[in-house]
N, C-alpha and C positions, 0 to 999 in steps of 0.2 A: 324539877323540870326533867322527868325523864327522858322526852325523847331528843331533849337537849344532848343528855349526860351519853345517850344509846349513840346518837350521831358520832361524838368525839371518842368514844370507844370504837366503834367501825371505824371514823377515819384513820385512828391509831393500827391499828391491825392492817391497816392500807397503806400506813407508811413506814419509814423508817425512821426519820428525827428531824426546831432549832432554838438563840441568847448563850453567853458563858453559862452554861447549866454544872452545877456541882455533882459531879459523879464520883463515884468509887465509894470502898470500906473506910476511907479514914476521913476525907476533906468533908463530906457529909453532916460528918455527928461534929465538928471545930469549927464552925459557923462558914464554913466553904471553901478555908482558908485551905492550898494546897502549892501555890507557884514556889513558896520555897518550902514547904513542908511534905509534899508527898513523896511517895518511895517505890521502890520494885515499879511492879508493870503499872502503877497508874502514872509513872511521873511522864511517860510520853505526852499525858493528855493535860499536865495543868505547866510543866513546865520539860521541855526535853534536855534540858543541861543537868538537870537530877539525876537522869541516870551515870552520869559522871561520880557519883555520892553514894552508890549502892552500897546496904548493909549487909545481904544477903547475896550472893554467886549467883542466885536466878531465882523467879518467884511466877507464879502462874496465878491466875483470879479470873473468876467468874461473875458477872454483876448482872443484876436486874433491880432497875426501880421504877416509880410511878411517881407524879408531881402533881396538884393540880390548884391550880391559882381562878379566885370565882371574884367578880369585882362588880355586885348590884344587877347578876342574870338572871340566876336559876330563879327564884322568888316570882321578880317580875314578870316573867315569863311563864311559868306555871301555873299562876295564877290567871293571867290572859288568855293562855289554851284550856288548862283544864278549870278551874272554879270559875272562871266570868265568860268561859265560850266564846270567844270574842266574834268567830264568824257569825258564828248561828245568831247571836245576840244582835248581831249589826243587820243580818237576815231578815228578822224579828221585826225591828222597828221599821226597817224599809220598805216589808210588807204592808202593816199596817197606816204607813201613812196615807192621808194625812191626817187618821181622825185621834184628836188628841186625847187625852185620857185613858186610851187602849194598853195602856201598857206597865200600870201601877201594880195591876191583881196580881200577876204571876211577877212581879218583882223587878222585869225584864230593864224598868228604867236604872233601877239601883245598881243591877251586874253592869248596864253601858258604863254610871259614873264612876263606879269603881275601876273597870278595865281602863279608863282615860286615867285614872291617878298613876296604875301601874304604867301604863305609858309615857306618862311626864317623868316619871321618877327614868326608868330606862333613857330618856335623853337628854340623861344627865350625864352620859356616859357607864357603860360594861362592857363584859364581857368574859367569857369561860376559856379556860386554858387547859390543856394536858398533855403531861411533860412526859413521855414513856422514854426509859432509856434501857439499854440494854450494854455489853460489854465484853467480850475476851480479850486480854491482852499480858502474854508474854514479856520478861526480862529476864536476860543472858547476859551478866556484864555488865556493858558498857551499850549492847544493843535492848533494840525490843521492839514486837511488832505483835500488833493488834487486829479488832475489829470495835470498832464505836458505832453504836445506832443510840443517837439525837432525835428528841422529837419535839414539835410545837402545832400539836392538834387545836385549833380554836373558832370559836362561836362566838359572837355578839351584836345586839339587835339593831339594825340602823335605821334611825326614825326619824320621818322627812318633819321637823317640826314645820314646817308652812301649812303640813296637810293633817291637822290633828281636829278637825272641825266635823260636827256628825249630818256632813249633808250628801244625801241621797239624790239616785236615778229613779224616778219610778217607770220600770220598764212595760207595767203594762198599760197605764192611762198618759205616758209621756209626762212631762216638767220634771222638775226640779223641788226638793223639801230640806228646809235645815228645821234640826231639832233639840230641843232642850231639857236633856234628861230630869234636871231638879225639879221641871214644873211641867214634866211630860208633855209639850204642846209642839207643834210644826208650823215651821211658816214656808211660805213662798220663794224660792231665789232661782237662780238660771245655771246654763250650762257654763256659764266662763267661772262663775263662783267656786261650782263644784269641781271640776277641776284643778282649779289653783289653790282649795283649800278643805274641801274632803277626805277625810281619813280613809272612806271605803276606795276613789280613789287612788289612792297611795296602797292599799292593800293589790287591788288587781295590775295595777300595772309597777310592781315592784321596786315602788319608790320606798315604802317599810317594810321590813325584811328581816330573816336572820342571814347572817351571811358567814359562813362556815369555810376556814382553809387550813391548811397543812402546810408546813416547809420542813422537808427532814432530807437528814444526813444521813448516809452510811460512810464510815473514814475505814481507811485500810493505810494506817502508816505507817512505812519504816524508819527508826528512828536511831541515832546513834550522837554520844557526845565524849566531850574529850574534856581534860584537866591541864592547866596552866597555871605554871606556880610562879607567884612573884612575891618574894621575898616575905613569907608568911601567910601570906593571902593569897588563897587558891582561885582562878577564874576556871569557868566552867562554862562553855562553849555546848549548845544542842541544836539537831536539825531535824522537824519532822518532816518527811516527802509523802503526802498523802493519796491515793486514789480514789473519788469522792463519787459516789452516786447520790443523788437528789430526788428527791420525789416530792413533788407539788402538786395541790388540788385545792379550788377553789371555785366557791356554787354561792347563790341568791336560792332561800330557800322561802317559805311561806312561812306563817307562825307558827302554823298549827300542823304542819306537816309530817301524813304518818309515816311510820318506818319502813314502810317498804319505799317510799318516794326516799327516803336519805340513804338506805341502802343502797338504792339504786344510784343514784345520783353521785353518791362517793365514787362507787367504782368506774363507771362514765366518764369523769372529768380530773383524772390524776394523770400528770406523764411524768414519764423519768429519762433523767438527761447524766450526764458521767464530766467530771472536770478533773484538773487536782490541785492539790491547795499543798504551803508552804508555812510552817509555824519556825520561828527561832527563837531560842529562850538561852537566858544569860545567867550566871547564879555565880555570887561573891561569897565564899566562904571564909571564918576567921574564927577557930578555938569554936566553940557554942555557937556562933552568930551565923545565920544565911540570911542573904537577902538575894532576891529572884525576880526578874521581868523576863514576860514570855510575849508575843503579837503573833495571833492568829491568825492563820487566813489571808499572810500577806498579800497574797495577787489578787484576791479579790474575784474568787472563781462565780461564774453566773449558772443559773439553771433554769429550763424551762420550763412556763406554766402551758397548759393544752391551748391558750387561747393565742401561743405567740408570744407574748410578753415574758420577760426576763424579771426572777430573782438572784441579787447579786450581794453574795454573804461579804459583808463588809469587814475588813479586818477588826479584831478586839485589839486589844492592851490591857495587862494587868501585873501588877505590883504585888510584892510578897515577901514577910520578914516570919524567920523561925529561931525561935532561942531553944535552947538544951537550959533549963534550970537547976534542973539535977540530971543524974542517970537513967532516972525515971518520970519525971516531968518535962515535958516538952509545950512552949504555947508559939502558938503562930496565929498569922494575920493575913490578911489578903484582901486589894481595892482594886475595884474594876477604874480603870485610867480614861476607860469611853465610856459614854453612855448608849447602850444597847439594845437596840430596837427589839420587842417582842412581837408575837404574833398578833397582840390585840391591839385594836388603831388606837395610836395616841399616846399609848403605853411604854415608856421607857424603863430598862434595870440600869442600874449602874451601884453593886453594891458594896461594903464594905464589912468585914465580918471577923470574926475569931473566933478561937478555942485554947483548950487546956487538955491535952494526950495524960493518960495517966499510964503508964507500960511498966510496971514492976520485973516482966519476965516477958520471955516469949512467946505465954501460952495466955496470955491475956492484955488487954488494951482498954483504956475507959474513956470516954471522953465528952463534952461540953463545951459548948459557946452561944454567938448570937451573932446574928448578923441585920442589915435594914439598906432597904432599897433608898441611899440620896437624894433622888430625881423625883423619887412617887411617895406616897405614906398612906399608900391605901393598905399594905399589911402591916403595918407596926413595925415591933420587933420580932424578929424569928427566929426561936429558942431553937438549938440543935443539940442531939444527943447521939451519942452511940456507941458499943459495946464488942470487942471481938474477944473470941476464946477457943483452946484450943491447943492441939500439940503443934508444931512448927510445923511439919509440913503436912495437914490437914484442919483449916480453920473454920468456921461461922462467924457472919461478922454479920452485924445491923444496926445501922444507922437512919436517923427520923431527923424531920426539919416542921416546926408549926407555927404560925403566923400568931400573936398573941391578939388582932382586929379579927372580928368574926362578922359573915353575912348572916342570914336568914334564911333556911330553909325548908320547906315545907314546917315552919313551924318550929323547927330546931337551929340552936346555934352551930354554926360549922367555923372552921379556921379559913380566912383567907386564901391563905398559902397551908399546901402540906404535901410532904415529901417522905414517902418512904426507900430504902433501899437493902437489899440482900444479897451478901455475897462469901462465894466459896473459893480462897487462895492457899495455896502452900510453895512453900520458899523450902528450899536447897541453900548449904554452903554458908559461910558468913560467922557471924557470934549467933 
């Protein structure tokens, strides 16, 4: 579906970032797990009492990734615009009504019955997601301060099923035709029918639609934590104070709509609005063992969409335990505590994940796990890996995330879910 796949690329490039999305070189490839396992400048973002824990005296990093989660779109829809022409095909028969048998020769009845199946299957529920993130962020210490760009670009097709019926205007003899593609014939019906239960209907006046929006983040946090020690057991105390900019955008688009109408229409209907937001994160240390909660987004900062209307990023919760097994094996865990509205309707994360760190030295990292959405099981399981290497203070690091459920498309199997990310850090100071 490419002008699907074109649309959410433009919007991405229009916004800046949203759901607890797993970022950074290390929580990535460990099935996402990072509230008590991550370190240097990403620990601002999965838990701010980390930096309380630093290994290193300061660490700098660089990230860029891409996500993109597909749940019964691209398929349907690519087939409806380009191999069944769904306009044109609907064109077709509504011309030639009402003389029946017109429309066997050139095939035109077979592309309507198949365009209806791909439309029944779509309102079963889908929808396209893409997850762009981006990253600088700084650790000195016990401080650290960043820039996070979050994104949740999405498409998915909202289909009136009341109006899934093939009945026609004919605009230039007047009345009314319903028609029945398997035995090519038309009959007679009126204007209150087609109305209430006309596909072509529901086409022009934007009751089936693609409907395409964005919620993104840009965070600018300063963050700092502190160490309290009670009698073996270290508490560890974080605060992020954020400066939040938003950018929102959201359109009714047609099915078949070309790229200059989504080009255009992206940039038209985004606005950006500025809040700031509040994260505190708690982290219990003892010998080997942490365990971490963080709550994002205490206040509940809002932002606005062009029409008026408020989005209001609702605080998360998440839980996190890390063991040291050896001096070079590390595994951690980590469960999302809410369940977290994504950008596709309907669609909730709420996930639970791990991994296995394998760090012999400082010029190399290896790692593995899995992770799966509790709330949904449209992607499986999702296998995570990834690799850093390198002198200590100039690394490479990449980490992958793949849904083991796959869609369809154009004819090939793809992953559900898939997540890449790349990043360049080097650390100062420390062992």
């Amino acid at each position: 579906m490419k002008k699907l796949i074109l649309s959410a690329l433009t919007a991405a490039s229009l916004l800046s970032a949203f759901e607890f999305q797993p970022i950074g070189f290390r929580s990535i490839g460990m099935g996402g797990a990072g509230v008590a396992s991550a370190s240097g400048s990403m620990s601002a973002y999965y838990n701010p009492a980390l930096l309380a824990k630093n290994k290193y005296g300061a660490e700098f990093a660089l990230d860029a990734g891409i996500g993109i989660r597909e749940i019964n779109l691209l398929d349907p829809v690519d087939k409806i615009a380009n191999t069944y022409n769904l306009t044109q095909t609907i064109d077709t028969i509504a011309e030639r009504a009402p003389i029946s048998g017109s429309n066997t020769a050139d095939g035109t009845n077979v592309k309507m019955q198949k365009a209806l199946e791909e439309i029944y299957k779509l309102s079963q529920g889908n929808g396209f997601q893409l997850e762009p993130t981006a990253a600088f962020s700084a650790q000195i210490k016990h401080f650290a301060i960043g820039v996070y760009a979050l994104g949740e670009v999405e498409a998915d097709a909202v289909i009136d099923r009341e109006h899934l019926y093939l009945i026609f205007k004919d605009d230039k003899n007047g009345g009314y035709y319903y028609y029945y593609p398997k035995t090519d014939t038309y009959g007679a019906t009126d204007k209150n029918t087609y109305e209430k239960y006309s596909l072509q209907y529901a086409l022009d006046n934007n009751l089936t639609y693609i409907n395409i929006n964005g919620i993104g983040l840009a965070e600018v946090p300063i963050s700092y934590a502190t160490n309290i020690d009670l009698r073996g057991v270290t508490l560890s105390i974080g605060v992020n104070l954020k400066y939040m900019q938003g950018i929102t955008y959201k359109n009714k688009l047609a099915l078949d709509s070309d790229q200059d109408t989504i080009r255009d229409s992206l940039r038209d209907n985004k606005k950006t609005s500025t809040n700031f937001g509040i994260d505190v994160g708690i982290l219990v240390s003892a010998d080997k063992f942490k365990f971490g909660l963080v709550g994002k987004n205490l206040n509940s900062p809002e932002f606005d969409y062009y029409d008026g209307t408020k989005y209001k990023v609702k605080p998360m919760f998440r839980g996190g335990v890390s063991i040291d097994l050896t001096d070079w094996l590390t595994f951690a865990m980590d469960v999302d505590l809410t369940a977290n509205k994504t950008s596709i309707p309907d669609y909730r994360s709420q996930y639970i994940g791990g991994g296995f760190d394998i760090h012999p030295g400082s010029w190399i990292s290896l790692r593995a796990g899995a992770m799966r959405n509790m709330v949904q099981d449209e992607e499986g399981t999702i296998l995570t890996a990834g690799v850093g290497f390198g002198l200590k203070w100039l690394q490479i690091d990449v980490s992958a995330q793949m849904a083991t459920k796959t869609s369809i498309y154009d004819g090939n199997e793809i992953p559900r879910y898939f997540k890449i990310n790349a990043a360049i850090l080097s650390r100062w100071g420390g062992n």
